[in-house]
C-alpha positions as CSV (number, residue, x, y, z in Angstrom):
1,X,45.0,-32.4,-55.5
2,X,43.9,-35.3,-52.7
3,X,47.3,-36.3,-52.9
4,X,49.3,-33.1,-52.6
5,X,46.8,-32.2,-49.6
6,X,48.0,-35.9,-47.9
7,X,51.4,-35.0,-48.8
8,X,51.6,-31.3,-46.7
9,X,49.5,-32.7,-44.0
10,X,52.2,-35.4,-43.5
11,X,55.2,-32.7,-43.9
12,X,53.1,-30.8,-41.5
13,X,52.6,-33.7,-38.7
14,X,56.4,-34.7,-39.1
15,X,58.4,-31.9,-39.5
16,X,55.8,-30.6,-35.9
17,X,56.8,-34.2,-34.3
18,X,60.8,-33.4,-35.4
19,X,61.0,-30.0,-33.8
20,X,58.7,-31.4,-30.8
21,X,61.7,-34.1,-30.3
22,X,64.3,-31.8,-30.7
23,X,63.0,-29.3,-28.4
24,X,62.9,-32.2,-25.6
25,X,66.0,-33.9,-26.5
26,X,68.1,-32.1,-23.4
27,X,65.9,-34.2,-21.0
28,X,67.4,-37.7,-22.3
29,X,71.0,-36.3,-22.0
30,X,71.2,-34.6,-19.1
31,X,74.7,-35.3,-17.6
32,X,78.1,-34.0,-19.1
33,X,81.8,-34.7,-18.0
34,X,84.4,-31.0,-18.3
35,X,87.9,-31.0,-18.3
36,X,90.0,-28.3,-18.8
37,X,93.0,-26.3,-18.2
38,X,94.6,-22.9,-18.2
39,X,95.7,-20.2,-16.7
40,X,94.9,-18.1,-13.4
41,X,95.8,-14.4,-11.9
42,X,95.8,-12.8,-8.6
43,X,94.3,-9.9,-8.3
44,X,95.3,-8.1,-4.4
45,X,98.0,-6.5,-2.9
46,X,101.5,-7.7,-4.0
47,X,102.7,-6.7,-7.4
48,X,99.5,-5.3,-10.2
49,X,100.0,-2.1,-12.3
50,X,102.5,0.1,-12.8
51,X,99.7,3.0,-10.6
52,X,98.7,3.1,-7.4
53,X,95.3,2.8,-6.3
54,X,94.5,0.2,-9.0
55,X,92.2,-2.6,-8.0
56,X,90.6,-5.6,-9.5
57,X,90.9,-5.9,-13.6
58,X,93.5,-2.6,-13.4
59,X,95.7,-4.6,-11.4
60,X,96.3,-7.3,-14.1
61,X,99.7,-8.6,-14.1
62,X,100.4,-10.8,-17.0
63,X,103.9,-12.1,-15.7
64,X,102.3,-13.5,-12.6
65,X,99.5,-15.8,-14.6
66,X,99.9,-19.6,-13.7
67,X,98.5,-22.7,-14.8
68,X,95.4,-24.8,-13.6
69,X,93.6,-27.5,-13.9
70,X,89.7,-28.4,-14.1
71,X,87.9,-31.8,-13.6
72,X,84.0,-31.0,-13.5
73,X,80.1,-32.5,-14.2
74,X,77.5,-30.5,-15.4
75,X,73.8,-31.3,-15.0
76,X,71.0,-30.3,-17.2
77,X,68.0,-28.7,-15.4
78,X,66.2,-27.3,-17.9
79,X,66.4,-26.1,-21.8
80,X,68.3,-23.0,-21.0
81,X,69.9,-23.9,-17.1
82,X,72.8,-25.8,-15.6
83,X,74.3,-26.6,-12.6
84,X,77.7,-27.6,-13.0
85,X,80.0,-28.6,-9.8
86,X,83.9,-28.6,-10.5
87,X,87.4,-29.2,-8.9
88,X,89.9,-26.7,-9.6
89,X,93.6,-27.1,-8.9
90,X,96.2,-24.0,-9.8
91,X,98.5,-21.7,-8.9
92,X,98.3,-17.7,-8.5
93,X,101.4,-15.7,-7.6
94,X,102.3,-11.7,-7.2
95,X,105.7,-9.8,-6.8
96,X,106.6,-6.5,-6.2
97,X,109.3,-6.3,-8.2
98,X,107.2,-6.4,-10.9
99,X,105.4,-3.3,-10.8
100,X,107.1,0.2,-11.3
101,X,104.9,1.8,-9.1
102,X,107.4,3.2,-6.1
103,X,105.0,2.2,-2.7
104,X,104.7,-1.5,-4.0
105,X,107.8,-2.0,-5.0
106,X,110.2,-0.5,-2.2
107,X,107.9,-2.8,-0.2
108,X,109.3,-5.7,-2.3
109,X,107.0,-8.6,-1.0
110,X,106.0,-11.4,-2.7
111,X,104.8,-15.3,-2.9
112,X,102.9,-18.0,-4.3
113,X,100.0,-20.1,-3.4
114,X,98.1,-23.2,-4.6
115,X,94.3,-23.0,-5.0
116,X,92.5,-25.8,-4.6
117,X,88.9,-25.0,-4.9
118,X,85.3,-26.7,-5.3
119,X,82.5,-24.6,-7.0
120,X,78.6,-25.0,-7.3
121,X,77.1,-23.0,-10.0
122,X,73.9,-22.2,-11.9
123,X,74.5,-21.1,-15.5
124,X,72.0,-19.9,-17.5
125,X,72.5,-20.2,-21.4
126,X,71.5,-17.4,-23.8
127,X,71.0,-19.7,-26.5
128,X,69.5,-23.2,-26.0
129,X,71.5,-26.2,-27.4
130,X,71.0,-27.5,-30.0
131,X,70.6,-31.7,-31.5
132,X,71.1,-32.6,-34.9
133,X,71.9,-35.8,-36.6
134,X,74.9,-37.9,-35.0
135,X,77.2,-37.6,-37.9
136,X,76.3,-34.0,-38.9
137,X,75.4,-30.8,-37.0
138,X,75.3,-28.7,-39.8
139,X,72.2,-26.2,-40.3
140,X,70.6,-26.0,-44.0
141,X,73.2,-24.7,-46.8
142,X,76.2,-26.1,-44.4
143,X,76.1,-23.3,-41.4
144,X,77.0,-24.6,-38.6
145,X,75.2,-23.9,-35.2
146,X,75.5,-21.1,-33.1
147,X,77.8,-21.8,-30.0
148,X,76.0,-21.9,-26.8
149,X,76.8,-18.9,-24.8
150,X,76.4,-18.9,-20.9
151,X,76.4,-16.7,-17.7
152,X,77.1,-18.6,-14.5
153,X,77.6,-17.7,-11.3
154,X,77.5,-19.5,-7.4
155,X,80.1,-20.3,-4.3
156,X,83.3,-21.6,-4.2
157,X,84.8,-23.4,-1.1
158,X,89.1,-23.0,-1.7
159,X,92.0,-23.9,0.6
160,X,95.5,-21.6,0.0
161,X,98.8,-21.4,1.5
162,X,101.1,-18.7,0.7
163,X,104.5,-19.4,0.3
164,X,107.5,-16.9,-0.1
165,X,111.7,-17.7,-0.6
166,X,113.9,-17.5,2.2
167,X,117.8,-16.7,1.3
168,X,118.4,-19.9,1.2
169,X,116.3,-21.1,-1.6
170,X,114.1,-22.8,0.3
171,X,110.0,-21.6,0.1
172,X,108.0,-21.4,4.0
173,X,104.7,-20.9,4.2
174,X,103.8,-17.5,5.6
175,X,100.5,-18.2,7.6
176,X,102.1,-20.1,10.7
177,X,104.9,-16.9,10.5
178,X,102.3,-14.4,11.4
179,X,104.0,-12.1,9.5
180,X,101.9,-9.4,10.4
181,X,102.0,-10.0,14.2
182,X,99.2,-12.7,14.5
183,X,100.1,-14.7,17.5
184,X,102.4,-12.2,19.2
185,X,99.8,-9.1,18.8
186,X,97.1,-9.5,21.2
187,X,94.5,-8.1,18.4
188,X,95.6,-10.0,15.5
189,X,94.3,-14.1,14.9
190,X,96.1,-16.3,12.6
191,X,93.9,-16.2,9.1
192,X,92.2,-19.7,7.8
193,X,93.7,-20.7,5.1
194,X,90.2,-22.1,4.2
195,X,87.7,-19.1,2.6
196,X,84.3,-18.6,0.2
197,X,84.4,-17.1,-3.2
198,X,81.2,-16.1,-5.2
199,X,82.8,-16.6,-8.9
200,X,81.3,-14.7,-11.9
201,X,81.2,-15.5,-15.8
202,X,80.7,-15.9,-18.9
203,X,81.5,-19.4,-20.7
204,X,81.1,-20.9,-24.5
205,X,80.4,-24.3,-26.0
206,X,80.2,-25.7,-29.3
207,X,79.3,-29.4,-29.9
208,X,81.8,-31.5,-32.2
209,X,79.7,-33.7,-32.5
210,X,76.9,-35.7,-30.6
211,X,79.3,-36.6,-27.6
212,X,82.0,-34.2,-27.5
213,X,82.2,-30.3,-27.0
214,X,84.7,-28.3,-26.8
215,X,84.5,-24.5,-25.0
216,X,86.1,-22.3,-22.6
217,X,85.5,-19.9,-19.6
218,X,86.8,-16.9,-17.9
219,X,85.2,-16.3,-14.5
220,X,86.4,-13.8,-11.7
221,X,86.2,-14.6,-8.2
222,X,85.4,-12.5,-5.3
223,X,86.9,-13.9,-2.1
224,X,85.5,-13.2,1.3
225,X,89.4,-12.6,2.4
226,X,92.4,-10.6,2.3
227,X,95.1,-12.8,3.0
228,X,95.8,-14.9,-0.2
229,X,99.4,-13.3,-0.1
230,X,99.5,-12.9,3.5
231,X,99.0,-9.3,3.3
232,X,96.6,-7.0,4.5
233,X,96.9,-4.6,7.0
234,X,99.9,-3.3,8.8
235,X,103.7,-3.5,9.7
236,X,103.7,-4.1,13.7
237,X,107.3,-3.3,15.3
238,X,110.3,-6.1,14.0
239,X,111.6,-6.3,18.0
240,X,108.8,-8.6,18.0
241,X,110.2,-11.6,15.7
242,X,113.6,-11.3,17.4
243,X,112.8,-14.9,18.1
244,X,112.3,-15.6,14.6
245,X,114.5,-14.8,12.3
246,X,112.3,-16.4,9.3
247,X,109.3,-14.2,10.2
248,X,111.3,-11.1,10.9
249,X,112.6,-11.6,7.2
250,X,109.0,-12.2,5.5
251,X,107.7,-9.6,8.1
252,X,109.4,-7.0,6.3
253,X,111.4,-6.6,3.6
254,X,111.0,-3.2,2.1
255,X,113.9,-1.3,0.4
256,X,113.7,1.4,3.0
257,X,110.7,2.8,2.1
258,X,108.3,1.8,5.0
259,X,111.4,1.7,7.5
260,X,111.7,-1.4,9.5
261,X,109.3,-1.7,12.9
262,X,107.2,1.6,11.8
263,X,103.0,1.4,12.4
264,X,102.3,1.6,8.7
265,X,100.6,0.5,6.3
266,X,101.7,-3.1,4.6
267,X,98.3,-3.5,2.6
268,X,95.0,-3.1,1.9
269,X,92.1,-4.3,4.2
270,X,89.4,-2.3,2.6
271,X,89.7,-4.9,-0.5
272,X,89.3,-8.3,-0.5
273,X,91.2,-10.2,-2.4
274,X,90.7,-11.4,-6.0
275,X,91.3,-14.4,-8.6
276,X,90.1,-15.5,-12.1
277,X,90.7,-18.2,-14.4
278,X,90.6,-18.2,-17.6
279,X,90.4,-21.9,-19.2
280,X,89.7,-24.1,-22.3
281,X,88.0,-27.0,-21.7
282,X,86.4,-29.6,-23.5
283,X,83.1,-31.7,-22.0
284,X,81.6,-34.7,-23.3
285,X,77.7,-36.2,-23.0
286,X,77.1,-39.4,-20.7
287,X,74.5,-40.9,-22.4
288,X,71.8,-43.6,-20.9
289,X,72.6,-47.0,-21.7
290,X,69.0,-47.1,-23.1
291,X,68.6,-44.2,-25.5
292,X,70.8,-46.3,-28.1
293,X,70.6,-43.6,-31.6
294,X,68.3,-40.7,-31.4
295,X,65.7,-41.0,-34.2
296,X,66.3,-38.0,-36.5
């Protein structure tokens, strides 16, 4: 009986000392590598659904999705928060011609841009990660672990350029046109090409093993401007680019549905302009040179 007493005691005072490590674990690895790639959209004026009056998700357009390109670290703060700071490089796009609904595309604009954006953010996961043996992170009766889910949000810093084709193949970027009179219209300022975002998401990872993970993220981003394509308010009168041949062209080039030089609308200033991503990524744990193999 002595001995059986001994014997639960000691399962007691380990198996307490097992979860105790485990449960602390996150604090010797703190710091984790991300890279990724996949695929972005533009969400503003040029191009979206088939109806007008769509905005944000509504105005998906699948043909216009591009690629990108993620190099990031993550830093463990506590058992169930992150920061993670990344580098994103991509491409998001928009055409007219792609929608069938009549206003967009008789306006017939369209171009291309790179995004090249840094991003801070917190996530917070809704279930804490979880350690197991180096060679195995099986649970009892071979289930596996749940993923780790996460929320994240933050700011982004991005630089963009939009870029359309001229007739003669050749692709000029939009902003030093001031396509919508900035420069030549005493009211209107050439946009920075440089501009905030506050992204929003939700992201997933599930450990390989005790180094690598591999996950993915889709996270919007709401941009503090309205010029991503290089459109946003209204046509000003043609007569003034007769100087310009190039900016008369991107200026306007509806399919006589506006009529060229008339006061109307061109965009959409009461909506800022949005991107997501949506990527697959894989991230992998820099461990201290003197934890050496954990102990359980």
């Amino acid at each position: 009986m002595r001995k059986i007493i001994v014997y639960i005691l000691l399962s007691v005072v380990i198996t307490s000392s097992l979860h105790a490590q485990l449960g602390t674990h996150w604090r010797k690895i703190r710091h984790e590598a991300v890279f990724g790639f996949g695929a972005t959209s533009f969400l503003g004026e040029l191009g979206g659904a088939n109806q007008e009056g769509t905005h944000f998700v509504r105005d998906f357009e699948f043909k216009a999705t591009k690629g990108l390109f993620e190099v990031g670290y993550r830093y463990k703060m506590a058992e169930h928060w992150a920061f993670k700071t990344a580098i994103w490089y991509g491409y998001v796009s928009g055409a007219d011609s792609l929608t069938l609904e009549t206003h967009r595309n008789s306006r017939n604009l369209s171009f291309r841009s790179p995004i090249v954006e840094l991003t801070a953010n917190i996530e917070y996961s809704i279930f804490a990660e979880k350690y197991g043996h180096r060679y195995d992170l099986r649970r009892v009766k071979g289930k596996r672990h749940m993923p780790n889910v996460y929320l994240f949000t933050g700011i982004s810093g991005f630089y963009f350029n939009p870029k359309a084709k001229y007739t003669d193949g050749k692709w000029h970027a939009l902003q030093p046109l001031g396509t919508e009179g900035q420069g030549r219209v005493s009211t209107r300022e050439k946009y920075n090409r440089i501009a905030l975002a506050v992204p929003v998401g939700i992201g997933m990872n599930h450990m390989l093993d005790r180094n690598w993970g591999i996950g993915g993220e889709i996270g919007f981003r709401y941009t503090f401007t309205d010029y991503i394509d290089d459109v946003s308010t209204t046509y000003v009168d043609s007569n003034l680019f007769n100087d310009d041949p190039i900016a008369q062209y991107f200026h306007d080039r509806s399919n006589g549905w506006n009529g060229s030089g008339r006061l109307n609308q061109r965009g959409d200033n009461l909506y800022n302009d949005f991107y997501m991503f949506l990527s697959i990524n894989a991230s992998y744990k820099i461990r201290p040179r003197h934890l050496g193999m954990p102990k359980f």
